[in-house]
DSSP file (Angstrom, degrees, kcal/mol; ACC not computed):
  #  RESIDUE AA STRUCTURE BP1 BP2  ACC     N-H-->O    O-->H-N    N-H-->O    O-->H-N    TCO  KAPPA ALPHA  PHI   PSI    X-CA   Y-CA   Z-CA
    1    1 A X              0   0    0      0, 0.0    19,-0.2     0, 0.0     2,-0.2   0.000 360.0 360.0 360.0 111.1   13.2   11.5    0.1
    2    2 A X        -     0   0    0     17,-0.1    15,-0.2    15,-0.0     2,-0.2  -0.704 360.0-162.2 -76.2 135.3   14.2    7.5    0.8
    3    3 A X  E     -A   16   0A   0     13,-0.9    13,-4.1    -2,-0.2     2,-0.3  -0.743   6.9-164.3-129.6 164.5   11.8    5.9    2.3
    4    4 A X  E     +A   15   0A   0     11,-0.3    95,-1.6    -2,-0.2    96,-0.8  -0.947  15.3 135.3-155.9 139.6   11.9    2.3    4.4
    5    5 A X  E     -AB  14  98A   0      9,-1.3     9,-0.8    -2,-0.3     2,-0.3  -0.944  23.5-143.8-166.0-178.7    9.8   -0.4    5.7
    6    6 A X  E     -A   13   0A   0     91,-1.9     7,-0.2    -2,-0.3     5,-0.1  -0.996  37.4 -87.2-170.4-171.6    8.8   -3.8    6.5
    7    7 A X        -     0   0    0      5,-2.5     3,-0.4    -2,-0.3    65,-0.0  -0.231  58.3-100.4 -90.6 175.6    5.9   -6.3    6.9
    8    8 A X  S    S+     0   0    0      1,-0.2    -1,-0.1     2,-0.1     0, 0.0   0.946 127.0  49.3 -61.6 -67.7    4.5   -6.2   10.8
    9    9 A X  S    S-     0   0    0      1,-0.2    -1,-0.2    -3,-0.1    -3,-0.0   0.483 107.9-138.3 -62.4  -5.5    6.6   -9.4   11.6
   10   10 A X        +     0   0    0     -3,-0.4    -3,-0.3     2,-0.3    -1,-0.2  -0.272  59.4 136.2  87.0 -39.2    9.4   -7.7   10.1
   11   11 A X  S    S+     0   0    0     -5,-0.1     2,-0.4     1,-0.1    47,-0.1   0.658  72.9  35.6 -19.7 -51.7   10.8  -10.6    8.2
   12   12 A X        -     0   0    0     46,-0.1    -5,-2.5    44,-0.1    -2,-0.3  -0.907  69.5-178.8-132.8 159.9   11.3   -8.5    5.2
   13   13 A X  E     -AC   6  54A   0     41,-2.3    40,-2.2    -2,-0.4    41,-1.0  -0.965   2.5-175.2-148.4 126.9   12.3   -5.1    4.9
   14   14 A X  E     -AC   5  52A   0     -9,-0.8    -9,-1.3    -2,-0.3    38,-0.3  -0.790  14.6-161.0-108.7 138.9   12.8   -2.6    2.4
   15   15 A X  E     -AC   4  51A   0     36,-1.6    36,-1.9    -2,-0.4     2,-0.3  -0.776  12.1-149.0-113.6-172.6   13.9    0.9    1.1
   16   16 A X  E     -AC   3  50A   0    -13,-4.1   -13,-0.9    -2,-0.3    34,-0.2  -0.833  19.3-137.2-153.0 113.5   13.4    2.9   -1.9
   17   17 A X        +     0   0    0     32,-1.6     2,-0.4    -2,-0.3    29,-0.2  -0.316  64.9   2.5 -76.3 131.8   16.2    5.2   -2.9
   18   18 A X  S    S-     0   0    0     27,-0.1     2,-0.4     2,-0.0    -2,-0.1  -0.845  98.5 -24.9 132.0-150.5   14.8    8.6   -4.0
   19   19 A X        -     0   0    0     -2,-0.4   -17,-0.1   -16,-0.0    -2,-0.0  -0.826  61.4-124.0-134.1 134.2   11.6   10.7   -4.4
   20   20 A X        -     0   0    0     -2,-0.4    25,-0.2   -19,-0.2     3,-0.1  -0.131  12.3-131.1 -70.2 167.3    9.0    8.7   -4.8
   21   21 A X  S    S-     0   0    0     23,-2.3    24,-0.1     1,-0.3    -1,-0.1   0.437  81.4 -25.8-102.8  13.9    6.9    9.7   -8.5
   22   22 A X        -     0   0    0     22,-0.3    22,-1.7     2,-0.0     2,-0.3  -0.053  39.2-131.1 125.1 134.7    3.8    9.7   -6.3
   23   23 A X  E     +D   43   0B   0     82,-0.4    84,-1.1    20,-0.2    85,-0.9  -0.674  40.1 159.0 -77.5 123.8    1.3    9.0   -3.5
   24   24 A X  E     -De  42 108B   0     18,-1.9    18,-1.9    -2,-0.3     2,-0.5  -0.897  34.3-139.9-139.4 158.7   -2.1    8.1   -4.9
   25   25 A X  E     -De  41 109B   0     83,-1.4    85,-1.5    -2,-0.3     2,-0.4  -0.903  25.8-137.0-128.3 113.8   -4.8    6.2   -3.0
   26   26 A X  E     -De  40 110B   0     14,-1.5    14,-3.3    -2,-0.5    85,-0.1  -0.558  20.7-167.9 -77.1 127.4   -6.2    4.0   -5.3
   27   27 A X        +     0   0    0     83,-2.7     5,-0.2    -2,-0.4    84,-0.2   0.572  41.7 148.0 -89.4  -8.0  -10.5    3.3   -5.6
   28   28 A X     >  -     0   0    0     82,-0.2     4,-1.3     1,-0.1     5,-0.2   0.099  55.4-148.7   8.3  83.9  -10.1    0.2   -7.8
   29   29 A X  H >> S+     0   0    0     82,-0.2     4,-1.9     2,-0.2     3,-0.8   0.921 112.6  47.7 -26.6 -62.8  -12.6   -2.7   -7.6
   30   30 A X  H 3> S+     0   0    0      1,-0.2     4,-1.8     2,-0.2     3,-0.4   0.958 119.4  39.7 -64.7 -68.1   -9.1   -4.9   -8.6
   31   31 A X  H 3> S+     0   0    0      1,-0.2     4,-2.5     2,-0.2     6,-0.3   0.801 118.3  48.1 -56.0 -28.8   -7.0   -2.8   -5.6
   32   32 A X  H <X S+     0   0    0     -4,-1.3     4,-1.7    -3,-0.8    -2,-0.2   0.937 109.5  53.4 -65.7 -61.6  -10.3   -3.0   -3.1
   33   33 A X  H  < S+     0   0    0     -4,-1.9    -2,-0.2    -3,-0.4    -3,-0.1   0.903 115.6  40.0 -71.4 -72.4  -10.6   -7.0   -3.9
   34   34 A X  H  < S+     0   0    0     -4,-1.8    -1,-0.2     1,-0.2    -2,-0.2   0.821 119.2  42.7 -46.5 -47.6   -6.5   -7.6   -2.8
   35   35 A X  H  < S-     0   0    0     -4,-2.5     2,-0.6     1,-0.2    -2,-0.3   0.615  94.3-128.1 -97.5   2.9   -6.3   -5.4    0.1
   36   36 A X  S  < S+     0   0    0     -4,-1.7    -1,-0.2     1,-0.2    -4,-0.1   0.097  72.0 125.9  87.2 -40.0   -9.5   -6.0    2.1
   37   37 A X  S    S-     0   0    0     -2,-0.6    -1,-0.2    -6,-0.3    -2,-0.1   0.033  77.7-132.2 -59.9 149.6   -9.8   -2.1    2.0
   38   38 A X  S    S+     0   0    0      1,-0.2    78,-0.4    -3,-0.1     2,-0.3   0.792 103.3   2.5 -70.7 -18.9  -12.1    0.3    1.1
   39   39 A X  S    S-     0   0    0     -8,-0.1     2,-0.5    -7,-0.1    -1,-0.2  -0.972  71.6-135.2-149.0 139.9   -9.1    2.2   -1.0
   40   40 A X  E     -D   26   0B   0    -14,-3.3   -14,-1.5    -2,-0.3     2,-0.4  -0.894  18.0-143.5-109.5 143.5   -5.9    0.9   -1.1
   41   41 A X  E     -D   25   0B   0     -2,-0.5    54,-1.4   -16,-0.3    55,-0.5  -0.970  28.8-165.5-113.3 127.5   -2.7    4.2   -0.3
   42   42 A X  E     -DF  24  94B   0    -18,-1.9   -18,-1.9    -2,-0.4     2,-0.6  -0.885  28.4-149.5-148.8 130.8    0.6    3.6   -2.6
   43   43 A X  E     -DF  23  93B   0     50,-2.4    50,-2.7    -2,-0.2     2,-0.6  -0.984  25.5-152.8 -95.5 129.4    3.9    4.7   -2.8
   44   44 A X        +     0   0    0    -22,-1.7   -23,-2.3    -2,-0.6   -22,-0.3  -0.894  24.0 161.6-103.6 121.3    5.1    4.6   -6.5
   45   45 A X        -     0   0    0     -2,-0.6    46,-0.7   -25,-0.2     2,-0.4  -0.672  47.2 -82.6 -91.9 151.8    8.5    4.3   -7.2
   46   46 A X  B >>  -G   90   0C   0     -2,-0.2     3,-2.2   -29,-0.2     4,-0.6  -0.591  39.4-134.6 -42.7 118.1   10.8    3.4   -9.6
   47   47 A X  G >4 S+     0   0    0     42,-1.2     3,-1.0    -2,-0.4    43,-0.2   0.796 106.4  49.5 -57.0 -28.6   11.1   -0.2   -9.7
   48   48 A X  G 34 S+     0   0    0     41,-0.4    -1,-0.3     1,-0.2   -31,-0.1   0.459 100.6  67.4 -71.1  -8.7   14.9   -0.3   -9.8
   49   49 A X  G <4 S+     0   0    0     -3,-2.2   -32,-1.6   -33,-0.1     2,-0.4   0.597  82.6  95.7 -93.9 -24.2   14.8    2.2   -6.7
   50   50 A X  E <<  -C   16   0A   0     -3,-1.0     2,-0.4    -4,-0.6   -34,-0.2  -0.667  52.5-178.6 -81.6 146.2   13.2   -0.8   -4.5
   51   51 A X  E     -C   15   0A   0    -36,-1.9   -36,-1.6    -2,-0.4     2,-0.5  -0.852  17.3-157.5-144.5 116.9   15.9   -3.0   -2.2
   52   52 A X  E     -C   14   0A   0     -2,-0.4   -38,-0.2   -38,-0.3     4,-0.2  -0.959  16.1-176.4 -47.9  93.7   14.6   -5.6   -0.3
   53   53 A X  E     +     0   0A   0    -40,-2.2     2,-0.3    -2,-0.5   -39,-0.2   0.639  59.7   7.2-106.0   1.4   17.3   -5.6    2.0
   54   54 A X  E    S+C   13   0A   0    -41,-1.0   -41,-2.3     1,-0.1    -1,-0.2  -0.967 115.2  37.7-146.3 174.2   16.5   -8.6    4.3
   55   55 A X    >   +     0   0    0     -2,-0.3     3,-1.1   -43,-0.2     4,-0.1   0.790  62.7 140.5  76.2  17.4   13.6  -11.4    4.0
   56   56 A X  T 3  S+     0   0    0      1,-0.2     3,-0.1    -4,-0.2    -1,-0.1   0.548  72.9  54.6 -82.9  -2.7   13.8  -11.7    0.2
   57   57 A X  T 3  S+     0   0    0      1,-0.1    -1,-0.2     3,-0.0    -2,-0.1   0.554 103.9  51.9 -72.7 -22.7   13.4  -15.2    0.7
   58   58 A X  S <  S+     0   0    0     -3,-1.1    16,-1.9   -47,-0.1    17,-0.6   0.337  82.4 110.0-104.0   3.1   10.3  -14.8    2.7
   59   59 A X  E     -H   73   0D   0     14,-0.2     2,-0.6    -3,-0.1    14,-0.2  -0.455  50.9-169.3 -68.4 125.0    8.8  -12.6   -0.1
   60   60 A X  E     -H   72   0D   0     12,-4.2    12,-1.6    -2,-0.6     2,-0.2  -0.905   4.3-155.4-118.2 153.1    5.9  -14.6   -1.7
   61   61 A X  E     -H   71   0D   0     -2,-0.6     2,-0.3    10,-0.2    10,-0.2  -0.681   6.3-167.4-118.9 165.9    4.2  -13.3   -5.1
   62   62 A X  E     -H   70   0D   0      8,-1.3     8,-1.9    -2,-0.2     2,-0.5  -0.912  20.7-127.7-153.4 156.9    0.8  -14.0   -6.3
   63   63 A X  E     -     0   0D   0     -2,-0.3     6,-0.2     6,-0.2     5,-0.1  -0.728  23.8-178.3 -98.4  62.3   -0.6  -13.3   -9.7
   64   64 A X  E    S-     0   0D   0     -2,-0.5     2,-0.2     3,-0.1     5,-0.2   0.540  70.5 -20.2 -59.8 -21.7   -3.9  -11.4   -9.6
   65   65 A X  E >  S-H   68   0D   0      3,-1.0     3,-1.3    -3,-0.1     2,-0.2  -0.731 101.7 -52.4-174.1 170.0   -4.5  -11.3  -12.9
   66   66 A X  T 3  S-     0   0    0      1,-0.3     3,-0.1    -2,-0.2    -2,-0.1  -0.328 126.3  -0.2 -80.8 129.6   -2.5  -11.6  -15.9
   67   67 A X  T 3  S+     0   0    0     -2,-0.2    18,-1.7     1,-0.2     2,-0.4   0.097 112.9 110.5  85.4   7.1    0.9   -9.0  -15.8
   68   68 A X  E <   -HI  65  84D   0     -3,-1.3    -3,-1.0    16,-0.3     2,-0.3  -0.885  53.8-166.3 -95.6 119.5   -0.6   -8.0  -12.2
   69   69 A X  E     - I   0  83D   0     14,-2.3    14,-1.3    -2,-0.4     2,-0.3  -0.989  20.8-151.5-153.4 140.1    1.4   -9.0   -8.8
   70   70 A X  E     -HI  62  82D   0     -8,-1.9    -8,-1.3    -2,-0.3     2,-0.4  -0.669   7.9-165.6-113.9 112.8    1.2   -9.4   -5.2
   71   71 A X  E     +HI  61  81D   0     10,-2.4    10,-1.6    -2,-0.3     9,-1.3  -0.999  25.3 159.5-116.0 132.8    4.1   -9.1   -3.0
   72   72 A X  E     -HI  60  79D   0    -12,-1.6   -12,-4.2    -2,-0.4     2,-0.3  -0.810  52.5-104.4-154.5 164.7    3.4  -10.3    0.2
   73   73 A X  E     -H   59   0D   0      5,-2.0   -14,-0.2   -14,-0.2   -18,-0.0  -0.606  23.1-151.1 -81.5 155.9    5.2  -11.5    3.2
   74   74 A X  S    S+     0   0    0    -16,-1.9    -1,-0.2    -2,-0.3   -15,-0.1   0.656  97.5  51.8 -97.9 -16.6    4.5  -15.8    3.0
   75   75 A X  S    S+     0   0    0    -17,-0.6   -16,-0.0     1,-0.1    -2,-0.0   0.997 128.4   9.8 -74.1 -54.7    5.0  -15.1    7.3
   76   76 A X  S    S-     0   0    0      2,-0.1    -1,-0.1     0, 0.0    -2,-0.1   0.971  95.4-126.4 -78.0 -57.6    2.6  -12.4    8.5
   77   77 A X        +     0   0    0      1,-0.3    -3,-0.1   -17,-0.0    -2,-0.0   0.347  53.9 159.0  95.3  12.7    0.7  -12.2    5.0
   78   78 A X        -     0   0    0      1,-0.1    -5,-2.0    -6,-0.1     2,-0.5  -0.469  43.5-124.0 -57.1 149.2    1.5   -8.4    4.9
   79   79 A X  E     +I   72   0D   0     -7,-0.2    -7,-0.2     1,-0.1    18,-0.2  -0.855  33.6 174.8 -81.9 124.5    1.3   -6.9    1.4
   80   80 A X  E     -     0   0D   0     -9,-1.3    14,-1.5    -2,-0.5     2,-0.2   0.892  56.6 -15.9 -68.7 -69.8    4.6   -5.2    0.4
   81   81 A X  E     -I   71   0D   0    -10,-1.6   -10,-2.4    12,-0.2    -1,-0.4  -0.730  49.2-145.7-147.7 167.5    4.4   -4.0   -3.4
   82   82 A X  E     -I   70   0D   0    -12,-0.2    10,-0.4    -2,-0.2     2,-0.3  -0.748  15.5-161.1-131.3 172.6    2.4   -4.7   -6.2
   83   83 A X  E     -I   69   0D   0    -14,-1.3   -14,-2.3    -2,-0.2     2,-0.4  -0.994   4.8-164.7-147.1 132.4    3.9   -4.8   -9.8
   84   84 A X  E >   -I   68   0D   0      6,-0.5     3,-2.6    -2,-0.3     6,-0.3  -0.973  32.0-141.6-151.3 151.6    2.1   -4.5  -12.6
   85   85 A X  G >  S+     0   0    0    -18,-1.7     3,-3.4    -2,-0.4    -1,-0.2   0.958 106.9  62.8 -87.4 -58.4    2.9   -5.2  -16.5
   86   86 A X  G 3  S+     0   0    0      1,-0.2    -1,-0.3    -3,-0.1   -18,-0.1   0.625 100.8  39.9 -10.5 -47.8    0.6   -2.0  -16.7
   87   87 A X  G X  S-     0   0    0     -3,-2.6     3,-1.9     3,-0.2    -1,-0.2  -0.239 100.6-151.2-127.5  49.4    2.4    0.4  -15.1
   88   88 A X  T <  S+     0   0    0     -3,-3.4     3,-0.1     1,-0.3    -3,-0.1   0.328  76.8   7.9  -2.9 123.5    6.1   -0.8  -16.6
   89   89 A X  T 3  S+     0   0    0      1,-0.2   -42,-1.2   -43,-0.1   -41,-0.4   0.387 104.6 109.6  82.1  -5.8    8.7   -0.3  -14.8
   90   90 A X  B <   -G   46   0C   0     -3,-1.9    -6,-0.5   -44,-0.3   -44,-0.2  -0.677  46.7-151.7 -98.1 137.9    7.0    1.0  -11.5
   91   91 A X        -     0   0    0    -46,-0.7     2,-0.1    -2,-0.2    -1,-0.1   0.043   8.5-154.2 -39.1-178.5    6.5   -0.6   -7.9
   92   92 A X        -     0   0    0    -10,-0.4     2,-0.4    -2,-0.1   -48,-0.2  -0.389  16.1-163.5 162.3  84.4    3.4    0.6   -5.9
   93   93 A X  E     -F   43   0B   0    -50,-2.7   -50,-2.4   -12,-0.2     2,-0.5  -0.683  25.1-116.1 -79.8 136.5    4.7    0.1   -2.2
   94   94 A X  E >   -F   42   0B   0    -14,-1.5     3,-1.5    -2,-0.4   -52,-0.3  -0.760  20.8-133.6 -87.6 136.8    1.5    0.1    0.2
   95   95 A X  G >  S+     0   0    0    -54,-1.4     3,-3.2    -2,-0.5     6,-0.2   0.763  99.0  68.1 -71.7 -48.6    1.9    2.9    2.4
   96   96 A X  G 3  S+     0   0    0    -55,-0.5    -1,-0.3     1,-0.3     5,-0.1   0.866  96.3  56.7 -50.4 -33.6    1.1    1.2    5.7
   97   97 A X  G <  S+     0   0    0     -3,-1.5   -91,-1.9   -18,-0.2     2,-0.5   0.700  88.7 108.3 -64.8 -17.0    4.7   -1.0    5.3
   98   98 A X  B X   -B    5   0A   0     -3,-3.2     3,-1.2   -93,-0.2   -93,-0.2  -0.525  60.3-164.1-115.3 109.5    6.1    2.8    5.1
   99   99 A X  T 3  S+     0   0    0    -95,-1.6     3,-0.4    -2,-0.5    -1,-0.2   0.907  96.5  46.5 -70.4 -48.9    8.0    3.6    8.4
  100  100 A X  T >> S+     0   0    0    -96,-0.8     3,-3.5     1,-0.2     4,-2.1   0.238  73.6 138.9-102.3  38.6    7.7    7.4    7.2
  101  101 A X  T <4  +     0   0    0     -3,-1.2    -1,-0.2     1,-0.3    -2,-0.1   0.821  67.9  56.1 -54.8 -45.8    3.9    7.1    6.2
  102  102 A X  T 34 S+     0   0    0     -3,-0.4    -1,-0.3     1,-0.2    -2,-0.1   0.459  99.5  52.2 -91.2  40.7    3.3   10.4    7.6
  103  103 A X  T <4 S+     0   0    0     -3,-3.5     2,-0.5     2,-0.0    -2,-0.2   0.543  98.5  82.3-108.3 -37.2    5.7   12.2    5.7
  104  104 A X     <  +     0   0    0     -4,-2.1     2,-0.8    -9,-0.1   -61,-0.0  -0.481  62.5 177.6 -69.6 111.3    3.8   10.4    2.5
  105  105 A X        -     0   0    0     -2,-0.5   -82,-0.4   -82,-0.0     2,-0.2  -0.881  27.4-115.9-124.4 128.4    0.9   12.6    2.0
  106  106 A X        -     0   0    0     -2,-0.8   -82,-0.2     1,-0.2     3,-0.1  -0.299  25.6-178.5 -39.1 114.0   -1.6   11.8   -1.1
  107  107 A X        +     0   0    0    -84,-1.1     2,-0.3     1,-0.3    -1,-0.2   0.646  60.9  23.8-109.0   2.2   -1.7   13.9   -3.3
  108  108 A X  E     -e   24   0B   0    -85,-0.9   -83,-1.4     2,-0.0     2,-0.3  -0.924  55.8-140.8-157.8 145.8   -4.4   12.4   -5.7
  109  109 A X  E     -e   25   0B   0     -2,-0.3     2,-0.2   -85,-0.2   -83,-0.2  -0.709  28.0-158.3 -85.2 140.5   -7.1   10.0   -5.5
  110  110 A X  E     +e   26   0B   0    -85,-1.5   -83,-2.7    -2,-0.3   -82,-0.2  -0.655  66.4  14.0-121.2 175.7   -7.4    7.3   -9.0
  111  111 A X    >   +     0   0    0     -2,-0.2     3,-0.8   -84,-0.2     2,-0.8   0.413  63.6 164.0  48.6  -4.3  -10.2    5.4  -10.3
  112  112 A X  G >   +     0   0    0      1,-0.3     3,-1.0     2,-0.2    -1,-0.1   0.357  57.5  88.4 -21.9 -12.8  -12.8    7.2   -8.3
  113  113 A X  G 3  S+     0   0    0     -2,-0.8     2,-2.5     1,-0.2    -1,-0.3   0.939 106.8  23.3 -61.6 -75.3  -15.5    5.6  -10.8
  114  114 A X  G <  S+     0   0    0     -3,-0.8    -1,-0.2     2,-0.0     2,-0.2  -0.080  93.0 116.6 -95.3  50.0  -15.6    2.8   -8.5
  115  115 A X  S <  S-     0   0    0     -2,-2.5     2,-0.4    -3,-1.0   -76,-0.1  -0.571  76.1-102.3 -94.4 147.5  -14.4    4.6   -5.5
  116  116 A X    >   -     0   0    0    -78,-0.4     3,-1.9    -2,-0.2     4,-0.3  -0.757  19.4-118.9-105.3 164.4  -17.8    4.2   -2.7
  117  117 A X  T 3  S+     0   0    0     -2,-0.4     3,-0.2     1,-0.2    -1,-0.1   0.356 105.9  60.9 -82.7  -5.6  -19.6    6.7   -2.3
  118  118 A X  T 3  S+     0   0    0      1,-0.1     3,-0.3     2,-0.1    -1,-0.2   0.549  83.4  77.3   1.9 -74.4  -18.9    7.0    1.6
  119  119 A X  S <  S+     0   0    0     -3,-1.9     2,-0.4     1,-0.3     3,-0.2   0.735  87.7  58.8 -42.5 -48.2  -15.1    7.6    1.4
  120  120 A X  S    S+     0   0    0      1,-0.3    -1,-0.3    -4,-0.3    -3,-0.1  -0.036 106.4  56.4 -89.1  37.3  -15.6   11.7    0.2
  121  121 A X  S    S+     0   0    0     -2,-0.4    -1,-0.3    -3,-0.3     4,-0.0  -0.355  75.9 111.7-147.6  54.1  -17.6   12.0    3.8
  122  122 A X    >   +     0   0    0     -3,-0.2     3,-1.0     1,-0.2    -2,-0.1   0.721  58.1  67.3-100.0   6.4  -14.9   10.8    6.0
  123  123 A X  T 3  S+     0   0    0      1,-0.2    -1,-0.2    -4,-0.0    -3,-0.1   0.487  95.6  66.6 -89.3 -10.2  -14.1   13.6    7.8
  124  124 A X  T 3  S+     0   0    0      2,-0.1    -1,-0.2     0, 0.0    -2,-0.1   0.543  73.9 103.6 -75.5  -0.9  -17.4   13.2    9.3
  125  125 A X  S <  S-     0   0    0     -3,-1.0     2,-0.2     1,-0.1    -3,-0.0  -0.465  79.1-100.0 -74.7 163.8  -17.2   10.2   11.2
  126  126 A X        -     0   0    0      1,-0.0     2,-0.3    -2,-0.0    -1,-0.1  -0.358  42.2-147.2 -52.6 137.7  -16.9   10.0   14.6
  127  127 A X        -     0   0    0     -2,-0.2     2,-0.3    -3,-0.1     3,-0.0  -0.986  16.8-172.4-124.5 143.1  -13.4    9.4   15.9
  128  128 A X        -     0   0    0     -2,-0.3     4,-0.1     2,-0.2     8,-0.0  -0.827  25.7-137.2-127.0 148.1  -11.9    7.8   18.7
  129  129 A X  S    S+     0   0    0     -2,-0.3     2,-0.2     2,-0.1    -1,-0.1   0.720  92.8   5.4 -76.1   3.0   -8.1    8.0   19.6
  130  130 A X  S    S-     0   0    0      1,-0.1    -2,-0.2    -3,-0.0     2,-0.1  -0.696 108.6 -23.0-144.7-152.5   -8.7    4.8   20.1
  131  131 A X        -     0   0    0     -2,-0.2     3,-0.4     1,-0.1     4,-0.4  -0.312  46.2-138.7 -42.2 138.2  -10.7    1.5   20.1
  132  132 A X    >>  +     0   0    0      1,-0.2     4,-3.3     2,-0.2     3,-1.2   0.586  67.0 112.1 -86.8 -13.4  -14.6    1.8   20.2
  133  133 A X  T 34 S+     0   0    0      1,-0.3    -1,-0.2     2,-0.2    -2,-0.0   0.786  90.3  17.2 -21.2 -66.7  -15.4   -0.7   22.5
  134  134 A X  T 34 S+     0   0    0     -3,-0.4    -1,-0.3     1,-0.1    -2,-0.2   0.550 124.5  53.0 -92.2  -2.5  -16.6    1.2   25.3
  135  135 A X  T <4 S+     0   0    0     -3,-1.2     2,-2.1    -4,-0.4    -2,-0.2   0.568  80.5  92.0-112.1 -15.2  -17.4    4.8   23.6
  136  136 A X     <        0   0    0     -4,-3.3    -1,-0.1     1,-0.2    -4,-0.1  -0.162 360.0 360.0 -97.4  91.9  -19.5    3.7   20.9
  137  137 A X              0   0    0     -2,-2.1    -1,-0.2    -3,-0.1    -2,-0.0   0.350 360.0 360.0 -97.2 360.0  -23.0    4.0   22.5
């Protein structure tokens, strides 16, 4: 399954030729820290499997720590990919850029030592199909 995306503003857009080698949602302090999230959700690919096929000019990288990297749109600020020295040879596209995100289904959560301790009760919130403005009373 090729999968495809892009940042909101669009400016860049990608595929990834293939089957992905997995869907994780990562509980990471270090993945929590980058995305603003309580868990950050990752397609991993082969790195050689990613095409940036427009906007590669508008890609900006950041260096989170040392062999660890941040691909981000410089317009919107979405985050794209990460790369890391770690995981050689691998991509970790964030799922939300993923045009066929609910065709991507997790199949394992990693790091769960520092996952919080919330997350495994989320099928008990409350849910709205939409905004909460007016329903949460």
């Amino acid at each position: 399954m090729s999968v495809s995306g892009s940042c909101v503003c669009g400016g860049v857009q990608y595929r990834a030729n293939g089957d992905p080698k997995v869907v994780v949602n990562c509980h990471c302090n270090f993945c929590r820290s980058h995305s603003g999230a309580a868990f950050s959700s990752y397609i991993v690919v082969p790195e050689d499997a990613l095409e940036v096929v427009a906007g590669e000019g508008s890609l900006s990288s950041y260096e989170i720590k040392e062999g660890a990297h941040k691909h981000f749109c410089r317009q919107c600020g979405t985050p794209v990919y990460n790369k890391n020295a770690k995981y050689a040879g691998l991509c970790m596209i964030y799922l939300g850029t993923v045009k066929q995100a609910a065709d991507c289904v997790p199949t394992a959560n990693i790091y769960c030592e520092s996952q919080l301790p919330w997350v495994t009760h989320l099928g008990e919130i409350r849910s709205f199909p939409q905004g909460i403005a007016r329903q949460a009373k």
